[in-house]
DRENDO-1510 file (C-alpha; in Angstrom, 1 decimal, always signed):
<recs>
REC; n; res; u; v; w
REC; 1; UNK; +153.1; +125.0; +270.7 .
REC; 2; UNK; +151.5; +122.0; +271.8 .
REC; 3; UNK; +153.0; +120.3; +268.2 .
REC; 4; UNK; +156.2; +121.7; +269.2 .
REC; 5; UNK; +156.2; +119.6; +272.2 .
REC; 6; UNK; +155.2; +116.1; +270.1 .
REC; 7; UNK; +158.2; +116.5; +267.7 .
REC; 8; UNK; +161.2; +116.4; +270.7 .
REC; 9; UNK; +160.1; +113.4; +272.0 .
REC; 10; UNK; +159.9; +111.6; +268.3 .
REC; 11; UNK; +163.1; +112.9; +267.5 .
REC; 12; UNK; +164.8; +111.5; +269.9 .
REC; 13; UNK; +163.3; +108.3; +269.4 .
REC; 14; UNK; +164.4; +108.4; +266.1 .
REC; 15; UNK; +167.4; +109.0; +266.7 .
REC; 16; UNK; +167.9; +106.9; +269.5 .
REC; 17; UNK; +166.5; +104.1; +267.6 .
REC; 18; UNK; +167.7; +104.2; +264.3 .
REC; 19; UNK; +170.4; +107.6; +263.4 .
REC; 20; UNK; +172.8; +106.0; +266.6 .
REC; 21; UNK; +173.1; +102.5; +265.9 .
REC; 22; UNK; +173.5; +102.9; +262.1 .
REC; 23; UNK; +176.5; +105.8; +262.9 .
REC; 24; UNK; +177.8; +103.1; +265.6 .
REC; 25; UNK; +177.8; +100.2; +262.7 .
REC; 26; UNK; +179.4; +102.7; +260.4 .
REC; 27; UNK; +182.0; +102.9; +262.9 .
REC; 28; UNK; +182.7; +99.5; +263.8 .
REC; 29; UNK; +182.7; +98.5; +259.7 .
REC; 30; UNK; +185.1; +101.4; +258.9 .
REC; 31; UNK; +187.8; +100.3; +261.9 .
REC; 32; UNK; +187.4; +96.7; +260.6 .
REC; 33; UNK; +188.2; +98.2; +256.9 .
REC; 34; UNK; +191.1; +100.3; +258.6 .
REC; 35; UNK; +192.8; +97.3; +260.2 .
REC; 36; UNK; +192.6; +94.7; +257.6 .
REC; 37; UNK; +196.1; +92.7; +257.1 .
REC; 38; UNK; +197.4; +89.8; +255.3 .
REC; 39; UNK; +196.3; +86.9; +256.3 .
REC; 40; UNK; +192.7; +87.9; +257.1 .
REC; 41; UNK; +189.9; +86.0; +256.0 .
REC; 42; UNK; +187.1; +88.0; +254.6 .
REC; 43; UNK; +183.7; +87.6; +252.6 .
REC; 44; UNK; +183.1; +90.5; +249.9 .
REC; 45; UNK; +179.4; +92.0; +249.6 .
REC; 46; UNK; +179.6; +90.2; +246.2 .
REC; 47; UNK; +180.0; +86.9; +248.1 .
REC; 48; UNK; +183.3; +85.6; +247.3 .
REC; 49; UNK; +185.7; +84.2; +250.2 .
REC; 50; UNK; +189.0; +84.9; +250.3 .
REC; 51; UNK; +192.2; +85.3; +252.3 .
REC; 52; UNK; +194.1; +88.9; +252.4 .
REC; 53; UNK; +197.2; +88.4; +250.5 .
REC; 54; UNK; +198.1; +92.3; +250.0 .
REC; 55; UNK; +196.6; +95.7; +251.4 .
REC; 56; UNK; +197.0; +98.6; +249.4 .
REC; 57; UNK; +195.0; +102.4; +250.1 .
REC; 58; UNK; +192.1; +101.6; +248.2 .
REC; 59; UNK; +192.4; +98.0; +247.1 .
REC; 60; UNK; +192.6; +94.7; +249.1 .
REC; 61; UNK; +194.3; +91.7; +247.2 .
REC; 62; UNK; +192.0; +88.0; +247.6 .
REC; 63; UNK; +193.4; +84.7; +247.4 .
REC; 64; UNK; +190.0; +83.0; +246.4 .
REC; 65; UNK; +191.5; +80.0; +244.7 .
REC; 66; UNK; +194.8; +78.8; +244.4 .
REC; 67; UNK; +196.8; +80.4; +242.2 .
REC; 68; UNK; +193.8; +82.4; +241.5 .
REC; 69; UNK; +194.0; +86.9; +242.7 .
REC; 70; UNK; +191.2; +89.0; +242.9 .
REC; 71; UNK; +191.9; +93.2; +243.1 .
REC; 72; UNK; +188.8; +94.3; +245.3 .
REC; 73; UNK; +188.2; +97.7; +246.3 .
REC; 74; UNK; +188.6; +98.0; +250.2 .
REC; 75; UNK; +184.7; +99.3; +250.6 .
REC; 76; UNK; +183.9; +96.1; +248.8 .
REC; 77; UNK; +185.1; +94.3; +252.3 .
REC; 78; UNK; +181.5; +92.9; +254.3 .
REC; 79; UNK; +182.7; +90.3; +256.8 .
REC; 80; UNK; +186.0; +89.4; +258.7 .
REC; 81; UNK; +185.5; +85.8; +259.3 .
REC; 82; UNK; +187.3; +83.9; +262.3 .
REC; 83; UNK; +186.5; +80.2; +262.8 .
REC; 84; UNK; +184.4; +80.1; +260.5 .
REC; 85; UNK; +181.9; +82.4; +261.6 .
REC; 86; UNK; +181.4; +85.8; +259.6 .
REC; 87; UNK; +182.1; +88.8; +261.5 .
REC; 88; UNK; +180.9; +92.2; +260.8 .
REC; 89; UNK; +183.1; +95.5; +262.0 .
REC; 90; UNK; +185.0; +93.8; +264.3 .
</recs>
């Protein structure tokens, strides 16, 4: 019984501490996926730099150079960036 009573309080540390803020980044990085628009500057998790130049369901079109298109899937999205800071899940 006395185990019993150990494994409530480590729970909710654990969850507390690492399950909430993960589901809470998840979140955030999902709305910033759901709102993306032309004109948006964004950083890929491959590490390319780009401006939104079309949104489709599943794929987001990149201006990375000029006169030069990159078809990225929408998951593939990391960072908004806005003055030339990167910002995650706004």
């Amino acid at each position: 019984m006395e185990m019993f009573f150990m494994f409530i309080p480590m729970l909710a540390i654990l969850y507390f501490l690492i399950w909430r803020p993960e589901q809470l980044k998840r979140k955030k990085h999902q709305a910033m996926l759901d709102n993306l628009a032309k004109g948006n500057l964004v950083v890929t998790t491959g590490g390319l730099h780009g401006k939104v130049i079309g949104v489709d369901k599943e794929i987001v079109v990149l201006a990375i150079a000029e006169n030069v298109k990159v078809e990225v899937s929408r998951g593939c999205i990391a960072f908004l960036k806005k003055g030339g800071e990167l910002i995650e899940g706004e």
